[in-house]
C-alpha positions in Angstrom: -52.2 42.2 6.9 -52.0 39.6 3.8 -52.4 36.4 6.0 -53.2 35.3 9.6 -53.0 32.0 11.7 -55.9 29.6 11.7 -57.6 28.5 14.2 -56.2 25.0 13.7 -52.4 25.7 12.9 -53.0 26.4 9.8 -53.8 30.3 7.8 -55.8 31.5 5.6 -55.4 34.7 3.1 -56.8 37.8 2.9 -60.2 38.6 1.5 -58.6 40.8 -1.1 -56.0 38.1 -1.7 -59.3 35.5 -2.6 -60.7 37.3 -5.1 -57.3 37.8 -6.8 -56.6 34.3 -7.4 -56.8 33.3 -10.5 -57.5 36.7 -11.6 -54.9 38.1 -14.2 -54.3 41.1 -12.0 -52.7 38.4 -10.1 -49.7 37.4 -12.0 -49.1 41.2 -11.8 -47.4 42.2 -8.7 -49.7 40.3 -6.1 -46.6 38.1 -5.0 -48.1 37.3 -1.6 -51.6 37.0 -2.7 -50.4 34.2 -5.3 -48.0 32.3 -2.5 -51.4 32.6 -0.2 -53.4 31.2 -3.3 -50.3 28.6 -3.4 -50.9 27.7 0.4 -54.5 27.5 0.9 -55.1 24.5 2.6 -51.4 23.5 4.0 -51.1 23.8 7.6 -48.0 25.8 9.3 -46.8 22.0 10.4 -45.8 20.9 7.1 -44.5 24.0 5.7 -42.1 23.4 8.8 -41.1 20.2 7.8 -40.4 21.1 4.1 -38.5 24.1 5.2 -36.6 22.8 8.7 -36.9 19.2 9.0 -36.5 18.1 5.6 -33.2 20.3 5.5 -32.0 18.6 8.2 -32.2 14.9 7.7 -30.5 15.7 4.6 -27.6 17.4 6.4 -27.5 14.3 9.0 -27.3 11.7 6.2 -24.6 14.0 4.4 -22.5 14.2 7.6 -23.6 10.7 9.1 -24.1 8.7 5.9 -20.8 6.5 6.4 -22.1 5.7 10.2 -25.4 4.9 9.2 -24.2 2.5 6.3 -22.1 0.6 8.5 -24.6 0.5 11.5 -26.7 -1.2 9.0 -24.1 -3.8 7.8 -26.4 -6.5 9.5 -28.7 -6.1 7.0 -26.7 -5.8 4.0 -24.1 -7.9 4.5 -23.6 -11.7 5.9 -20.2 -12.6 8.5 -17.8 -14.2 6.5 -17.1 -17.9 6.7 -15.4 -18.4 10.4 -11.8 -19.9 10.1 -11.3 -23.4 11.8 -8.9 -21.8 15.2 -6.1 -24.0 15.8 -5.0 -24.1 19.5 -1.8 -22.7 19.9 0.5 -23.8 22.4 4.0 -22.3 23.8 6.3 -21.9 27.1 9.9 -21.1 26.7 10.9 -24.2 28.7 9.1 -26.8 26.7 11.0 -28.7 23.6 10.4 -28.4 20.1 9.3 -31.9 19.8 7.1 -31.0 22.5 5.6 -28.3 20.9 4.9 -29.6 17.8 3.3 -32.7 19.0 0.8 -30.9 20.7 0.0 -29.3 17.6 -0.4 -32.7 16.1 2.2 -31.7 13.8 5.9 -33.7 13.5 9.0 -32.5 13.9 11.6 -31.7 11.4 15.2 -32.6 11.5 16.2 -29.5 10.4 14.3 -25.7 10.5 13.0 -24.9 7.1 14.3 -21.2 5.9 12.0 -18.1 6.5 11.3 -15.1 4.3 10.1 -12.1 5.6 8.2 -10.2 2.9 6.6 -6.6 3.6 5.6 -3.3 1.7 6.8 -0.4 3.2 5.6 3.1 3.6 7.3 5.1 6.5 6.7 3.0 9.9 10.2 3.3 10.7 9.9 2.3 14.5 7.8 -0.4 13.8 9.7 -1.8 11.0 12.5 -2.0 13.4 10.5 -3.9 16.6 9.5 -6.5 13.6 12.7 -7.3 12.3 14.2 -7.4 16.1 11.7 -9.7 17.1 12.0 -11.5 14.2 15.8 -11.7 13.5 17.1 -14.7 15.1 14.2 -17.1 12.5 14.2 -15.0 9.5 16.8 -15.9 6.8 15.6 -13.5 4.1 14.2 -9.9 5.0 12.6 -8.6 1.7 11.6 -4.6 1.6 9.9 -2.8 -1.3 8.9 0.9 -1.3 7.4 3.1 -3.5 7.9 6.8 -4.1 4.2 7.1 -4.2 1.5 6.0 -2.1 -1.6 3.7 -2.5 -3.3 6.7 -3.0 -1.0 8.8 -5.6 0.8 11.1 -2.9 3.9 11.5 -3.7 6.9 10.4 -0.4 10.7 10.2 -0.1 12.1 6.6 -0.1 12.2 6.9 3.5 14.0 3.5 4.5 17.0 4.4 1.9 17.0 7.4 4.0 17.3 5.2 7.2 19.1 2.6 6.4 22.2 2.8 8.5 19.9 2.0 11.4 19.1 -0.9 9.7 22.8 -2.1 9.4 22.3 -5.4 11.6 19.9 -7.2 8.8 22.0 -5.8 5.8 23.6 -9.0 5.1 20.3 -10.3 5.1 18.3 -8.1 3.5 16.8 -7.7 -0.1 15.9 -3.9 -1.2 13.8 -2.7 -3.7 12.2 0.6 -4.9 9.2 1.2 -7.3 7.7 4.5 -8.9 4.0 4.9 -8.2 2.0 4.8 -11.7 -1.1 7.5 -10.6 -1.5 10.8 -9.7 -3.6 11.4 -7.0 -7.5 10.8 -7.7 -6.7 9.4 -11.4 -7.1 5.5 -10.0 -8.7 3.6 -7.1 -6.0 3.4 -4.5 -6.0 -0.6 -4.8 -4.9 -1.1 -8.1 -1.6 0.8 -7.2 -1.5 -1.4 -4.0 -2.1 -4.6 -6.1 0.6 -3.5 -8.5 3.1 -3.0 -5.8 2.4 -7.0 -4.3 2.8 -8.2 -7.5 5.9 -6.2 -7.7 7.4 -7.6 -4.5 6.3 -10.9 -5.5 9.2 -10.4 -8.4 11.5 -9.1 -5.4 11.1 -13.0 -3.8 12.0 -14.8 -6.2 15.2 -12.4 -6.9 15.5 -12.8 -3.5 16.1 -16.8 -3.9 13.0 -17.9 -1.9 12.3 -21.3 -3.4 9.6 -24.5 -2.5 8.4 -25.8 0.8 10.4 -21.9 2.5 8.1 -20.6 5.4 7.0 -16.6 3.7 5.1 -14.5 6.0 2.4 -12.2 4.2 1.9 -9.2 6.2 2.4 -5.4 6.6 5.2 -4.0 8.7 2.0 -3.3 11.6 1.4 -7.1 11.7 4.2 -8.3 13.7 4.3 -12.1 14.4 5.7 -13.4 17.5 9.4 -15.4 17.6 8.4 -18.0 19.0 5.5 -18.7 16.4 7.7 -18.4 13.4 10.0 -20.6 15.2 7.4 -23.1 15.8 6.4 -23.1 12.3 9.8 -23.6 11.0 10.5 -26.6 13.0 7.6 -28.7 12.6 6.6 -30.9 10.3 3.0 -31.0 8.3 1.9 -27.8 9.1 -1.0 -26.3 6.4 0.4 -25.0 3.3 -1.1 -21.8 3.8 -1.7 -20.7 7.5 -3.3 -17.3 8.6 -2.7 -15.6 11.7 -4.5 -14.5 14.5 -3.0 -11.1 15.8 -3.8 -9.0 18.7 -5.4 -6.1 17.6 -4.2 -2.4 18.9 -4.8 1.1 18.0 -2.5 3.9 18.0 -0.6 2.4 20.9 -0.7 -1.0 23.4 -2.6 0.7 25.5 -5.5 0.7 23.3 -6.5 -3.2 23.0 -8.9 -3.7 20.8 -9.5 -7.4 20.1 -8.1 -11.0 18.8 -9.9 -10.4 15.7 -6.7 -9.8 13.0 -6.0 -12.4 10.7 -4.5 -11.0 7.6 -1.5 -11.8 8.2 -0.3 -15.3 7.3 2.2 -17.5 6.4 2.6 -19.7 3.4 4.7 -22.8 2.5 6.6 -21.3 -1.1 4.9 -23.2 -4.1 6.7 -21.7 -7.2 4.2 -20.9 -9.7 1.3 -20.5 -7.1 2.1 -17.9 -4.3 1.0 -15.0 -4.8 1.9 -12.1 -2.4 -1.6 -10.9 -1.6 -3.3 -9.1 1.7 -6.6 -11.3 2.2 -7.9 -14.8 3.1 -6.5 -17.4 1.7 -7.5 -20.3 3.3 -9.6 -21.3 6.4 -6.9 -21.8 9.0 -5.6 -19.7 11.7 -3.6 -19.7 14.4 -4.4 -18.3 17.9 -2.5 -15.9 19.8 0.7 -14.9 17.4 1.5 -11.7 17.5 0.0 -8.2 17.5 -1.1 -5.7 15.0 -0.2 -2.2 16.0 -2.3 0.2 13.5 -1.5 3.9 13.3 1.1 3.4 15.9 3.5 6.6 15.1 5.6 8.7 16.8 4.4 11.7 15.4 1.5 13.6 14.6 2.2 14.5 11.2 3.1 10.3 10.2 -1.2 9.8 11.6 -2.2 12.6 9.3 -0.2 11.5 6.3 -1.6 8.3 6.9 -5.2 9.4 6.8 -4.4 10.7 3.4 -2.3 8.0 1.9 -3.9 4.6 2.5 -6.1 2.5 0.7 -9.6 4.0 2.8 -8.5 7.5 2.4 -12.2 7.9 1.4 -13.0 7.8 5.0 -11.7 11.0 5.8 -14.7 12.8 4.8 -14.5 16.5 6.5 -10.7 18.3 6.5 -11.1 18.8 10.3 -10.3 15.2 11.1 -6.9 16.2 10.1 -6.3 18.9 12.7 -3.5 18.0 14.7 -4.7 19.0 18.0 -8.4 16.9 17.3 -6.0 13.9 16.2 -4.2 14.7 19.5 -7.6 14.2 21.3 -8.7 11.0 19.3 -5.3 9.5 20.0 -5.2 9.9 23.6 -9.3 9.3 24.3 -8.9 6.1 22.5 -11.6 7.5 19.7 -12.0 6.7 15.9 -10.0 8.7 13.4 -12.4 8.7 11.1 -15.7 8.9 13.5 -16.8 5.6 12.2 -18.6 3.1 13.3 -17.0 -0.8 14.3 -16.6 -2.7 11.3 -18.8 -5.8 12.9 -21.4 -8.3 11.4 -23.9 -8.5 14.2 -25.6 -5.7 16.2 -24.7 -6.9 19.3 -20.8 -6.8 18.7 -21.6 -3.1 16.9 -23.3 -1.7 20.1 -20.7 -3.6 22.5 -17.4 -1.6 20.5 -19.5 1.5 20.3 -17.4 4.7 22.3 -13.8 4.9 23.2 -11.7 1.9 23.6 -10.8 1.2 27.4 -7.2 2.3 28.5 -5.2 -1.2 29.6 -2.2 -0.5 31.6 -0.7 -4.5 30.7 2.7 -4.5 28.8 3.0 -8.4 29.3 3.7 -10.4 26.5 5.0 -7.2 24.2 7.8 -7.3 21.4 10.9 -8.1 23.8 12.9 -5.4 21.8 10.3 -3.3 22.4 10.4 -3.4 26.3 14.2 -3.7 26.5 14.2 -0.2 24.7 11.5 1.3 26.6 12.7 4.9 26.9 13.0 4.9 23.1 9.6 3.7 22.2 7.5 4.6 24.9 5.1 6.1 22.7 3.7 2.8 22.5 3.2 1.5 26.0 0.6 2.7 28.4 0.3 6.1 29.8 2.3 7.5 26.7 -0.3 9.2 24.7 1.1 12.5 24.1 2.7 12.5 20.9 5.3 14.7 18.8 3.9 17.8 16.7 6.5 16.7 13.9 
């Protein structure tokens, strides 16, 4: 035979193969005798690790590069500034004047008018908890849509297409509808979601909104609570701009997954300087006032149309995270859609949300709509995981 194993690991060639290297007859024909003149002194050990392990580490960081990067956000990347958390304080029995005393703020002697500003994709059935929890404070509800989204997909104007069921905030309500400018893949999805804020940003001001009117900033998922708008509209002195600190769920409120939300926020109208926008804009925030429901749908098909139509669609890096029975899984294990890692700043709080999030079975201190139609919308209380095909 050509070659055999070493007594270390390693080979060694042929004696016919030795005196053919370098020899011209070499370069014609002696393939093995040149790859043994090639090898001569590498052991078997490397030649596995060029050939397997090599390989291999490449196909982990191709498949695992995402998780690694953000298991590594520690190192890369500092916590941002931590907002000042103002105590919130609230019980249905207490006055106003109480209230807002122990807020330090003052009262007003009459509520200041609120404006509900969102964009809107096709969250139907949370659109409508957020405007029935909100309806009895907000004097302005202000929709745009797009027939596009953030990433260049083209939709229906799905609320035109709902709007009957909407009928009880018509008299209040401010519609508009904008065509998406990209294609799919010609722009980075926030620049059309940018456009679109500074298109409802027009909307408001059509709308009538004008200074010192409360405007709350947030998507339809980021539902504040009555009784924090309320408070907010009655007292006096409060910060000009004021974020919010939400109860963070996924896919239903079963799935808590922390206090942690505060994009949403709400701004005292200065014409000429607020801007609609979707990050932090000052260092303020209020505990405890409301909850942030993200991908809570109905339906399987609204979670995989979601995966491909928001602003990260990057993250869905493999086309078998879209299988409806896997998303089925994810949904009911309490899983990541994407297979990512916690977004987190410090080791310790990426370890401790590593895994599935724990089931709760609490549905105290839920949307009251939300509860009083129970039947309708149980796919979003506990024990409810199953979810439509279409």
């Amino acid at each position: 035979m050509w070659w055999m194993m070493g007594e270390n690991g390693g080979h060694y060639c042929s004696k016919k193969s030795d005196d053919l290297c370098g020899s011209q007859e070499s370069d014609r024909g002696f393939g093995i005798s040149r790859l043994c003149c090639i090898l001569r002194g590498v052991d078997l050990k490397s030649i596995l690790f060029l050939l397997v392990i090599v390989p291999m580490c490449v196909l982990g960081v191709y498949i695992h590069g995402l998780k690694i990067s953000y298991f590594l956000r520690p190192l890369w990347e500092s916590p941002p500034k931590p907002f000042h958390d103002i105590p919130h304080y609230h019980h249905e029995n207490a006055s106003m004047e109480s209230l807002c005393k122990l807020h330090g703020w003052g009262i007003r002697e009459y509520p200041r008018r609120v404006y509900d500003a969102v964009l809107f994709s096709t969250e139907v059935e949370l659109l409508t908890i957020r405007w029935k929890e909100l309806y009895p404070y907000v004097t302005q509800f202000v929709l745009l849509e797009s027939n596009s989204t953030f990433t260049g997909l083209p939709k229906p104007l799905v609320f035109a297409g709902h709007r009957d069921e909407f009928k009880f905030i018509e008299p209040r309500l401010s519609y508009g509808s904008i065509g998406g400018r990209f294609k799919k893949g010609e722009k980075n999805p926030f620049y059309e979601e940018a456009y679109q804020r500074v298109a409802l940003d027009q909307l408001l001001r059509l709308a009538g909104i004008t200074d010192d009117d409360l405007l709350i900033m947030s998507d339809v998922d980021e539902i504040p609570s009555r009784h924090t708008i309320n408070l907010l509209r009655w007292c006096d002195d409060i910060p000009k701009i004021l974020h919010l600190r939400l109860k963070n769920y996924l896919y239903s409120f079963e799935f808590p997954v922390d206090d942690k939300s505060w994009r949403a926020s709400v701004h005292r109208y200065q014409t000429g300087k607020t801007k609609y926008a979707h990050y932090r804009q000052s260092d303020v925030i209020l505990a405890d006032s409301g909850w942030h429901c993200s991908f809570c749908f109905r339906r399987i098909s609204e979670f995989v149309f979601k995966m491909k139509a928001y602003s990260h669609y990057d993250r869905v890096r493999f086309a078998h995270y879209l299988n409806p029975k896997r998303v089925q899984r994810v949904i009911c294990s309490g899983e990541d859609l994407f297979d990512m890692i916690p977004e987190e700043y410090t080791f310790k709080d990426i370890i401790g949300k590593m895994g599935p999030i724990p089931h709760s079975y609490s549905a105290v201190h839920l949307p009251a709509y939300l509860l009083e139609n129970a039947d309708k919308y149980k796919f979003l209380l506990p024990g409810n995981c199953l979810r439509n095909e279409e």
